[in-house]
SETIGU-891746 format. One record per residue (C-alpha): x, y, z. Coordinates in Angstrom, 2 decimals, decimal comma. Layout:
<pts>
X Y Z
...
</pts>
This chain:
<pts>
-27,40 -1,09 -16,64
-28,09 1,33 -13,82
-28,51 -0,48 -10,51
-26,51 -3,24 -11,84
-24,38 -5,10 -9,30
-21,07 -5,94 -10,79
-19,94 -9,06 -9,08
-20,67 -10,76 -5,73
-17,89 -11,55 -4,12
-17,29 -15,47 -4,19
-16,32 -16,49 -0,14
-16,16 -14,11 2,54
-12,21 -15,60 3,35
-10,71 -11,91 2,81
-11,98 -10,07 5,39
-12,01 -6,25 5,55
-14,34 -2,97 6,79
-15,99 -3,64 3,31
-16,84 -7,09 3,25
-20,32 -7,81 2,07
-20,86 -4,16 1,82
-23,58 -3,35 -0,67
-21,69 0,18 -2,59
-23,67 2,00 -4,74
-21,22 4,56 -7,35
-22,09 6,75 -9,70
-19,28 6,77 -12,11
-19,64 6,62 -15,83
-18,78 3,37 -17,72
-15,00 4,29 -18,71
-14,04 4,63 -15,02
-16,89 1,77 -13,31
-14,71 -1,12 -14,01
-11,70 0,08 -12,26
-13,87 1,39 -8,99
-15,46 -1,90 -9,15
-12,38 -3,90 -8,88
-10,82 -2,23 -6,03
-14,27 -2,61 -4,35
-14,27 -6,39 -5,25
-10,73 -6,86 -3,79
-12,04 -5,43 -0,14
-14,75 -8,06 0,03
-17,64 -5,76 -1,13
-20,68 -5,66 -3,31
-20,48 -3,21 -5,67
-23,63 -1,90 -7,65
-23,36 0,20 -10,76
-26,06 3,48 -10,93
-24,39 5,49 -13,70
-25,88 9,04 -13,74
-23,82 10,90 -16,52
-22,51 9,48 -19,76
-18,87 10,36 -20,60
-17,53 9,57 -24,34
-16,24 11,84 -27,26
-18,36 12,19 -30,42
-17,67 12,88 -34,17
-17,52 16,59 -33,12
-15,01 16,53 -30,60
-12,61 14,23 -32,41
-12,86 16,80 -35,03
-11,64 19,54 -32,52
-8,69 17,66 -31,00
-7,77 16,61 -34,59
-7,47 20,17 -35,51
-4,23 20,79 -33,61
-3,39 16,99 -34,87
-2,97 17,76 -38,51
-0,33 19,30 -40,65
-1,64 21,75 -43,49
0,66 20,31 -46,00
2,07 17,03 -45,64
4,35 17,23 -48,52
6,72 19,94 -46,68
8,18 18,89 -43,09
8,69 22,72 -42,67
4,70 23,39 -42,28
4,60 23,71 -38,62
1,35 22,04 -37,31
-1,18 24,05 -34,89
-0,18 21,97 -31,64
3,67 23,21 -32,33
2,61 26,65 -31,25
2,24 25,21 -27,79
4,31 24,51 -24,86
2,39 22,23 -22,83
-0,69 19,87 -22,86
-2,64 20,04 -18,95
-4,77 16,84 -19,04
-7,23 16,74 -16,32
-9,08 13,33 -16,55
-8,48 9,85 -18,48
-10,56 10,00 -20,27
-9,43 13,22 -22,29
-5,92 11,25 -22,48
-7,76 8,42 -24,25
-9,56 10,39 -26,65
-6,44 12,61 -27,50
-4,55 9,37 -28,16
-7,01 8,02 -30,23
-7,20 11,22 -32,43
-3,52 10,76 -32,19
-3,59 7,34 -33,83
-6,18 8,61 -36,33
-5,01 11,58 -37,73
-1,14 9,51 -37,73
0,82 10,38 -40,34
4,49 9,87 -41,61
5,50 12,88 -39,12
3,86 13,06 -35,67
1,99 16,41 -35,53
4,78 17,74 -32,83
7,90 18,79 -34,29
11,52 17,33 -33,28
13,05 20,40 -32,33
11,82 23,11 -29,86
11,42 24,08 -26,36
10,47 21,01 -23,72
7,04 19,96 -24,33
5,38 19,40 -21,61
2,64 16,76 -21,13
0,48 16,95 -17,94
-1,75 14,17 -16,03
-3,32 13,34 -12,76
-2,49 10,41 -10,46
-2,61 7,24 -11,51
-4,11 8,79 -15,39
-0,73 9,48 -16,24
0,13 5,80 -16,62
-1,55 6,50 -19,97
1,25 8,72 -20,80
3,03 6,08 -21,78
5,85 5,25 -24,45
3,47 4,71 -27,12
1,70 7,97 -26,67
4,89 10,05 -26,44
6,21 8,58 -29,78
2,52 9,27 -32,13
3,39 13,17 -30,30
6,67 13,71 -31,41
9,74 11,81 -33,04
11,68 12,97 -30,45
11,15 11,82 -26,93
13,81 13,53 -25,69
11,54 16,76 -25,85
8,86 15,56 -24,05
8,52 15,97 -20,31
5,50 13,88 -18,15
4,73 16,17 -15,40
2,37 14,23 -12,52
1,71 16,59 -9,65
1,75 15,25 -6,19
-1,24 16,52 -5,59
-3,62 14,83 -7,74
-6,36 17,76 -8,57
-6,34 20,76 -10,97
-5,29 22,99 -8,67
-1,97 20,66 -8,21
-1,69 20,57 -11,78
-1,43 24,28 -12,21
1,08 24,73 -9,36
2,92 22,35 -10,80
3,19 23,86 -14,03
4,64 26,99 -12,68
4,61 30,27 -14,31
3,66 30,06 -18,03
5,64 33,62 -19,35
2,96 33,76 -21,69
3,35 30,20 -23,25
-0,14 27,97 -24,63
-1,17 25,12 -22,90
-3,53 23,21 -24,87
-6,44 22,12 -22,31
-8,78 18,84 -23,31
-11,78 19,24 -21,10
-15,38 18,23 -21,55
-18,03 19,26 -22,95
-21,29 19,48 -20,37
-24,36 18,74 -22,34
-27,88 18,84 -20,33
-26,12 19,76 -17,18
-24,89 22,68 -15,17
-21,03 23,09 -15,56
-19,45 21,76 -13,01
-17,02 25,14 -11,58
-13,74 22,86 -11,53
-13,06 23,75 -15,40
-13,81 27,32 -15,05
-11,43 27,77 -12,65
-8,68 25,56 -13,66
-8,77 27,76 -16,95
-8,82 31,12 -14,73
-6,03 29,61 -11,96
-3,85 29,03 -15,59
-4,46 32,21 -16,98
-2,99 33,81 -13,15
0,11 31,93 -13,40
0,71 33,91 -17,00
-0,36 31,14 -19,23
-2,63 30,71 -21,98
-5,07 28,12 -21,77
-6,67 27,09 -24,76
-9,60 25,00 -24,13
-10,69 22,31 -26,70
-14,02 20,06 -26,16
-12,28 16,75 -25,80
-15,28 14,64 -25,16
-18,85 14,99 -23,83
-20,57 14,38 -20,60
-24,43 14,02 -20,92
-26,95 13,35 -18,43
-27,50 9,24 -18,30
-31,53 10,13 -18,79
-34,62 10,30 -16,60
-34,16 6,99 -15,44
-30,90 6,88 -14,34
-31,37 5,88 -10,98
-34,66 4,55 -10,64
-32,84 0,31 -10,23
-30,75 1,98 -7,51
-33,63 4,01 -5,31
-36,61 1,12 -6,54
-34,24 -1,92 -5,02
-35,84 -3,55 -1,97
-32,30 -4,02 -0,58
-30,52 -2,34 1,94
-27,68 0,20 0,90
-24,64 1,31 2,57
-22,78 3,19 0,62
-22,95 5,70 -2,22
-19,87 6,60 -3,91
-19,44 10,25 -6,09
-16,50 10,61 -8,40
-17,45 14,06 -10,24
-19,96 16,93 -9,11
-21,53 15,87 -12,44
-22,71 12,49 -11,44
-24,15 14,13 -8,39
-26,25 16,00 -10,28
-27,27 13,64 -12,94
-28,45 11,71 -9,88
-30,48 14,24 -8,63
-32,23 15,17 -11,87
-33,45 11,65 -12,35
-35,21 11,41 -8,90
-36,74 14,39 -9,63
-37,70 12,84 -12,73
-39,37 9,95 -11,54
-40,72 11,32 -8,93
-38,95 9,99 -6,04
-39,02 13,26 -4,01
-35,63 14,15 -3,88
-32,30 13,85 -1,68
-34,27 13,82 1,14
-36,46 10,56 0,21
-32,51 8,76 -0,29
-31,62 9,46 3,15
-35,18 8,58 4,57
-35,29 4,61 2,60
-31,51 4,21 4,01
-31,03 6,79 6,93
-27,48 4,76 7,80
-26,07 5,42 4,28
-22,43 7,12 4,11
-22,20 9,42 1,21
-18,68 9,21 -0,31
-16,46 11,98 -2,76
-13,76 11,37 -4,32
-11,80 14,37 -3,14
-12,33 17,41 -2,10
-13,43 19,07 -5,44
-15,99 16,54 -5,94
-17,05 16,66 -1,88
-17,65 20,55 -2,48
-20,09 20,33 -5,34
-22,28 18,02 -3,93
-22,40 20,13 -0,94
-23,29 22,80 -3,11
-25,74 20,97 -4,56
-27,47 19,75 -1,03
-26,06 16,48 -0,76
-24,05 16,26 2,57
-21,07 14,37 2,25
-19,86 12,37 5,08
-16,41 10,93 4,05
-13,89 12,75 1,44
-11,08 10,63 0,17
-7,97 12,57 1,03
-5,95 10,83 -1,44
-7,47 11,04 -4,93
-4,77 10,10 -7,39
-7,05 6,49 -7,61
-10,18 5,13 -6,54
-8,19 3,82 -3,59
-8,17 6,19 -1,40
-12,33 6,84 -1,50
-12,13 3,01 -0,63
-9,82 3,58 2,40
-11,67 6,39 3,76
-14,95 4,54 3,65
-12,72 1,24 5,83
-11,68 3,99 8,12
-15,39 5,70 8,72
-16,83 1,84 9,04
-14,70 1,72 12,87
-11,87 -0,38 11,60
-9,88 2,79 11,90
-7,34 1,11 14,56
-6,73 -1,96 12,37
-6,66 -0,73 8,82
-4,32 1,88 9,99
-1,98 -0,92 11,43
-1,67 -2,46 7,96
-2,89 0,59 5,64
1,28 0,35 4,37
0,45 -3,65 3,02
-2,16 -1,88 0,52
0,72 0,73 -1,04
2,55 -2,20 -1,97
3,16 -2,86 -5,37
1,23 -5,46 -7,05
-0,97 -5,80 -3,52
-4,59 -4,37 -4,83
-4,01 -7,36 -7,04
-2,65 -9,73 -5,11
-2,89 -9,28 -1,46
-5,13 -11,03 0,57
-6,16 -10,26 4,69
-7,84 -12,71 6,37
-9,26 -12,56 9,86
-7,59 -14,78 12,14
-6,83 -15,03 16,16
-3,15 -16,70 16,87
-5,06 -17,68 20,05
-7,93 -19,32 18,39
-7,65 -22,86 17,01
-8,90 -22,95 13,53
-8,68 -19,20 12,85
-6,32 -19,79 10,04
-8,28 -22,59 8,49
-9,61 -20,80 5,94
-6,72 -18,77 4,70
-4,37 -21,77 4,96
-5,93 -24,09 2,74
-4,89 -24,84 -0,64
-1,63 -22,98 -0,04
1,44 -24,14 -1,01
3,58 -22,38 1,76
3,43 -20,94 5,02
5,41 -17,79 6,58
5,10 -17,65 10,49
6,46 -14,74 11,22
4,62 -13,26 14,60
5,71 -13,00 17,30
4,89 -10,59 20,42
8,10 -8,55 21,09
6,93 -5,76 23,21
7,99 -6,05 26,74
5,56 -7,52 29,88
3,04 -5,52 31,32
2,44 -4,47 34,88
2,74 -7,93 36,12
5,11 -9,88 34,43
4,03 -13,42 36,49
0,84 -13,24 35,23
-0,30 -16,70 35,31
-0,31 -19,15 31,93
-2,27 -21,56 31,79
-1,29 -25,25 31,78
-0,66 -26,94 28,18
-0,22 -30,23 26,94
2,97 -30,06 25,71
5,86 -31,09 28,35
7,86 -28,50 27,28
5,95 -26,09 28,86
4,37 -28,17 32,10
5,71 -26,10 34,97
5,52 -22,93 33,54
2,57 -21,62 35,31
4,00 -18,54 36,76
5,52 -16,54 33,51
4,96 -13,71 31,38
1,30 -14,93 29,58
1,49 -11,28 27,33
4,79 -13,22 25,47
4,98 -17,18 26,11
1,41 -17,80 25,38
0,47 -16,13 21,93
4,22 -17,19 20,92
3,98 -21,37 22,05
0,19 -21,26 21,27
-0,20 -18,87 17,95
2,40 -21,17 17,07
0,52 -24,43 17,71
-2,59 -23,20 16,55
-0,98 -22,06 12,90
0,58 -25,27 12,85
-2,28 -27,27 13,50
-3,84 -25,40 10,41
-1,28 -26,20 8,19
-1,93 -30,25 9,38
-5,11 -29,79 7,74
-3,78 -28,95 4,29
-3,28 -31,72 2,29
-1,44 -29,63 -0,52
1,13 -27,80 1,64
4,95 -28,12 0,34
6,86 -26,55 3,44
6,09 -23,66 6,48
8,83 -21,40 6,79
8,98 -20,29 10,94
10,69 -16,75 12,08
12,82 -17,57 15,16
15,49 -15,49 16,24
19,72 -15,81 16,85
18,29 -14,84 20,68
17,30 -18,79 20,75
20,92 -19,84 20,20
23,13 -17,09 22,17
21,28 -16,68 25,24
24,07 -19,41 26,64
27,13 -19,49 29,16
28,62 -22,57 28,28
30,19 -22,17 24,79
33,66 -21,43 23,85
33,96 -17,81 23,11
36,32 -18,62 20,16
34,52 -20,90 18,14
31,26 -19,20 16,27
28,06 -20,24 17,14
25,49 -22,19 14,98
22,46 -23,37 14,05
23,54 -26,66 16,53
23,38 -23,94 19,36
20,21 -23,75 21,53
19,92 -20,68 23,89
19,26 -21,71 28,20
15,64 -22,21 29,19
17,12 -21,56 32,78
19,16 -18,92 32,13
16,01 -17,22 30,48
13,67 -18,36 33,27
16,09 -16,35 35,76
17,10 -13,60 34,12
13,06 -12,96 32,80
14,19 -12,67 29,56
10,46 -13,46 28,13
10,45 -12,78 24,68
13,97 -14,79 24,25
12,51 -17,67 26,54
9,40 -17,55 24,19
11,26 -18,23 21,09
13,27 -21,15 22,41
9,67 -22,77 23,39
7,70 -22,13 20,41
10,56 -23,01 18,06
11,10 -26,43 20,10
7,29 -26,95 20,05
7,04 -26,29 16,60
9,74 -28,89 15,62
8,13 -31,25 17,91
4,45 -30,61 16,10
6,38 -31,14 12,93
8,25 -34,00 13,29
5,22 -35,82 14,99
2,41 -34,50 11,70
4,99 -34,81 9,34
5,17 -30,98 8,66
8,08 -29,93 6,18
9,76 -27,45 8,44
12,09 -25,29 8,34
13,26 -22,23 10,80
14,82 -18,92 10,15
17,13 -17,45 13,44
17,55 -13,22 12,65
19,83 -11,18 14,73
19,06 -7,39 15,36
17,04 -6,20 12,07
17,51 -3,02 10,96
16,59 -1,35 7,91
13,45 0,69 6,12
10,09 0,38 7,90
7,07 -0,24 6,15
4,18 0,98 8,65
5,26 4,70 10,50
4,28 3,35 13,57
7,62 1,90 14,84
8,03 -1,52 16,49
9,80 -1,73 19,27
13,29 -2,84 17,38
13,01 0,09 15,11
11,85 2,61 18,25
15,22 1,56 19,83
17,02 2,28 16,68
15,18 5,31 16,16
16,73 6,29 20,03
20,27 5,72 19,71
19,82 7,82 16,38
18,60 10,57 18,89
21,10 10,17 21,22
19,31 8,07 23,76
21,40 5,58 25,57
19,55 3,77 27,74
17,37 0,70 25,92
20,36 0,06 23,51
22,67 -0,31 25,88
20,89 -3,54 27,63
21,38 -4,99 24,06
25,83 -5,43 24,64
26,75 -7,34 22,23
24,65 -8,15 18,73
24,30 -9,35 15,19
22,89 -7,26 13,17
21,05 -8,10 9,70
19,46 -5,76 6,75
15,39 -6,16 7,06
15,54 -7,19 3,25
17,75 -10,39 4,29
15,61 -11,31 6,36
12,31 -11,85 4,09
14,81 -13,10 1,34
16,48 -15,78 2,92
12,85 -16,70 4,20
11,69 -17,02 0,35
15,37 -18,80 -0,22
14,91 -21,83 1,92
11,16 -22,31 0,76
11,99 -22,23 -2,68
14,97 -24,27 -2,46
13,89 -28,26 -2,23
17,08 -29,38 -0,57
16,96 -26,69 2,52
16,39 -28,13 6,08
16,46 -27,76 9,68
17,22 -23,77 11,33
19,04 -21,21 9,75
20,90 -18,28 11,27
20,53 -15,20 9,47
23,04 -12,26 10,61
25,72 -10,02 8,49
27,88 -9,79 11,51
27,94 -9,13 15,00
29,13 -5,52 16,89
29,73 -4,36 20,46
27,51 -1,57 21,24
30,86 0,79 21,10
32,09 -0,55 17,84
28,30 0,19 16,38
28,23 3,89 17,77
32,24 4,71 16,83
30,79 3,64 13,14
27,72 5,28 12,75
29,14 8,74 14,50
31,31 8,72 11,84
28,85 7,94 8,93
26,00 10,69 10,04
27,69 13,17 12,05
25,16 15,29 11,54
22,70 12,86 13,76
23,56 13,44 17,73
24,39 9,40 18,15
26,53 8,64 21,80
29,90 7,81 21,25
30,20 5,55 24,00
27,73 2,86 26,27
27,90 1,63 29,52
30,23 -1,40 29,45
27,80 -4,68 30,61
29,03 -8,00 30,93
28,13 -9,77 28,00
29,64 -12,94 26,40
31,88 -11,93 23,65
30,60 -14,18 20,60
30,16 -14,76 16,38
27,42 -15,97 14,45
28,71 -18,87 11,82
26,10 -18,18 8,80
28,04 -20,69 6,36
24,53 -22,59 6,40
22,85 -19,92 4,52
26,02 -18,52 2,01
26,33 -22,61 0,80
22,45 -21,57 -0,59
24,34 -18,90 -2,37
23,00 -16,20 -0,05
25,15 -12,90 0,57
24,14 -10,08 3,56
24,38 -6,72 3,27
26,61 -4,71 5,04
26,24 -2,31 8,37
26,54 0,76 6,40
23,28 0,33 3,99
21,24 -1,48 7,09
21,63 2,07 8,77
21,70 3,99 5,38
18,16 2,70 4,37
16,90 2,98 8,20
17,62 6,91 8,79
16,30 7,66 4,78
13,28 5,80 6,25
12,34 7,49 9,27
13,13 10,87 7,69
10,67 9,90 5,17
8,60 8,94 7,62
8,77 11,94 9,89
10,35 10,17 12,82
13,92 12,27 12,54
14,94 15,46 11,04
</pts>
């Protein structure tokens, strides 16, 4: 099957630095359908060239099955040979796989481990240790208590070793391959000598065998007629096996590769893999810096294609759980009509949730052009970096969503700022979702980004009402909590300030409600899901004066050099009435874990010490 492309992808909707990429890997068949897939979720076109052959044979199994087996079954006391061992270092999946398949075959009444003993330790790399699993502890050893999974955060055999620590002169049972028709790849070698330094006792066992795929190899891969613009390396072993098969057919070599396709990016899968082909005369020009999955060769190659700015800005949507599976990006402009067409259609539900935030630039009257709507006729003279991507993205989303003749409900992220910017309210009786903030006041105070969400929530009612758009809005105060991306909005830059001591852009806030981050995106999923939900809701946990805020959190993190006290502004003294949103059965976190999961964020992140 070498040269085989795996799947074109079906539409070009999900748009990334891969899409219709044509990405040439090398890897054998036990790992190609996994590098495939992630390839096929970024919009590419993989094409399969395996150059080495990875599987165990009856010879190998015989070897793992050696420390399997129990001399005599008929007395528990016989101590099998893997129970003279402390540890098990696995450095690849596939020697996991073939271990547990020895596992199931030489399975007897009594797992070949014994109950009692020292902690057995079990060893994997990255994402192979999900093979670790339950099942595979329990054909090891009746006891699971005993064993210990060790994954090291770094995800090479160097890693490994460090993370073993210092062996005292314990056995650690090692299931590597067996090269066959190729030069030894120096990764084993040394993983062996690196153990035998930090005083243990590697015991290497043939696990499986890697062959040379044959002469032909890659003849469907450097034969094609089509253009090529990747080439992806997962083991110095495939490099080779590649490079003995042009030689083979006469193609002339590494140098002929780069002549057909002299734009072609050579990618490794880490930096082990990176240094043998360099060895070997292949120049690499992108190394995956994170190598516990095929994901992070895959990211490197988005960041080397000059979406480096973009994929950065959303690089944190990819580590979410589930989101190689089920994440989609789509292209899209909130300025251009019809830019959400495409990724619109056939949905059920819509989340509108930007928004520009970030403050005007050098001249805040820039001039905004005229629209249609009379809500916004006389507004030529504002801030066009806020009002216009807020009213228009709006519109333009909207009008989308028109088109869809199978959408249920949009969900639309206002803010509490579009019912308290006010004057005329009584300051003992809360306000709600009845409220809406002062155009004027807005206009004459410049208070852009608070005028913008008055206008584009108003517009977006109006769009509603006149398309017959199930709409509903949700009004957050001040969000605090975790942050997903490291490079801080400008809500969580403030936050990150007062934690620093900084006094100046918090105190212009007074007065706010405040409301965990994880409320926020749950009470949006809450009124979409729930039929009977209409019209805005306010979403806040409660509402603090800028003193009352630092007196708390001064007490909860002394250690953090918060100010005790703000400059006293004159700000309407008010309460947010949320009774809307607890009838749906909703309850808000508190102050103390908003602030609690913040700080453990932007330690994690770096951002504070």
């Amino acid at each position: 099957m070498s040269g085989t492309m795996i799947q074109q992808p079906a539409t070009n909707l999900i748009w990334t630095p891969l899409s219709n990429k044509r990405i040439a890997f090398t890897t054998p068949l036990n790992y190609a359908g996994r590098l495939a897939h992630v390839l096929e979720l970024k919009g590419s076109i993989p094409l399969w060239c395996p150059t080495v052959v990875v599987e165990p044979t009856p010879q190998t199994r015989a070897s793992i099955q050696f420390y399997l087996s129990r001399p005599n079954l008929n007395n528990n006391n016989n101590k099998s040979p893997l129970d003279d061992f402390s540890a098990i270092a696995f450095t690849s999946r596939t020697g996991i796989s073939t271990f547990s398949e020895a596992l199931i075959e030489t399975q007897t009444q009594t797992p070949p481990l014994s109950q009692s003993g020292e902690t057995f330790t079990i060893s994997a790399l990255g994402k192979d240790s999900e093979l670790l699993n339950q099942g595979f502890i329990s054909k090891l050893c009746d006891n699971p208590q005993r064993i210990r999974v060790l994954v090291p955060p770094i995800a090479t055999p160097t890693g490994l070793v460090e993370s073993l620590g210092t062996g005292l002169g314990r056995r650690v049972l090692c299931p590597v391959p067996l090269v066959v028709g190729l030069e030894e790849p120096p990764v084993v070698p040394k993983f062996l000598r690196d153990l035998t330094w930090k005083q243990w006792v590697p015991v290497r066992v043939s696990a499986y065998e890697t062959q040379w795929a044959g002469p032909k190899c890659a003849e469907g891969l450097v034969r094609s007629e089509e253009g090529l613009d990747a080439l992806v390396f997962t083991s110095t072993g495939e490099v080779e096996g590649l490079l003995k098969s042009l030689r083979e057919i006469g193609f002339g070599g590494w140098g002929m590769v780069r002549e057909k396709w002299p734009r072609l990016v050579v990618a490794a899968h880490g930096p082990v893999t990176a240094a043998g082909a360099e060895r070997l005369g292949v120049a690499v020009d992108v190394v995956s810096s994170r190598f516990d999955s095929f994901d992070g060769v895959v990211e490197a190659l988005a960041l080397k294609w000059g979406w480096a700015g973009n994929y950065k800005k959303v690089a944190h949507l990819w580590g979410l759980e589930g989101a190689k599976e089920r994440l989609q990006l789509v292209k899209a402009d909130l300025m251009e009509e019809g830019s959400f067409d495409d990724a619109i259609m056939g949905c059920d539900g819509v989340f509108h949730t930007a928004s520009p935030v970030l403050g005007p630039k050098s001249d805040p009257k820039a001039m905004l052009p005229f629209f249609s709507l009379d809500l916004l006729i006389g507004y030529t003279s504002l801030n066009a970096e806020i009002l216009e991507p807020a009213v228009k993205g709006t519109l333009n989303v909207l009008r989308s969503c028109k088109k869809n003749p199978s959408l249920r409900r949009v969900v639309l992220t206002s803010s509490s700022s579009a019912v308290r910017a006010r004057v005329d309210f009584d300051p003992n009786v809360p306000l709600d979702e009845s409220s809406w903030s002062s155009v004027e006041l807005c206009e004459r105070l410049q208070i852009w980004y608070v005028l913008s969400k008055i206008l584009a929530e108003r517009t977006a009612w109006e769009f509603a009402k006149e398309n017959n758009i199930d709409l509903t809005t949700i009004l957050p105060s001040f969000v605090i909590g975790p942050s997903l991306p490291t490079n801080l909005c400008s809500t969580a830059s403030d936050v990150l300030g007062l934690l620093q001591g900084e006094t100046g852009k918090f105190s212009w806030h007074g007065r706010m409600g405040f409301v965990h981050i994880d409320d926020v995106a749950l009470c949006h999923i809450l009124v979409y899901e729930t039929e009977s939900a209409q019209g805005r809701y306010l979403c806040s946990s409660l509402v603090l004066d800028n003193n009352e805020l630092a007196s708390l959190l001064a007490k909860r993190y002394p250690s953090l050099p918060i100010p005790k006290r703000f400059e006293c502004l004159d700000r309407p003294n008010y309460e947010f009435n949320t009774s809307k949103m607890n009838k749906l059965g909703f309850k808000f976190k508190g102050i103390e874990e908003m602030f609690d999961d913040c700080i453990a964020s932007l330690k994690q992140q770096g951002h504070l010490l």
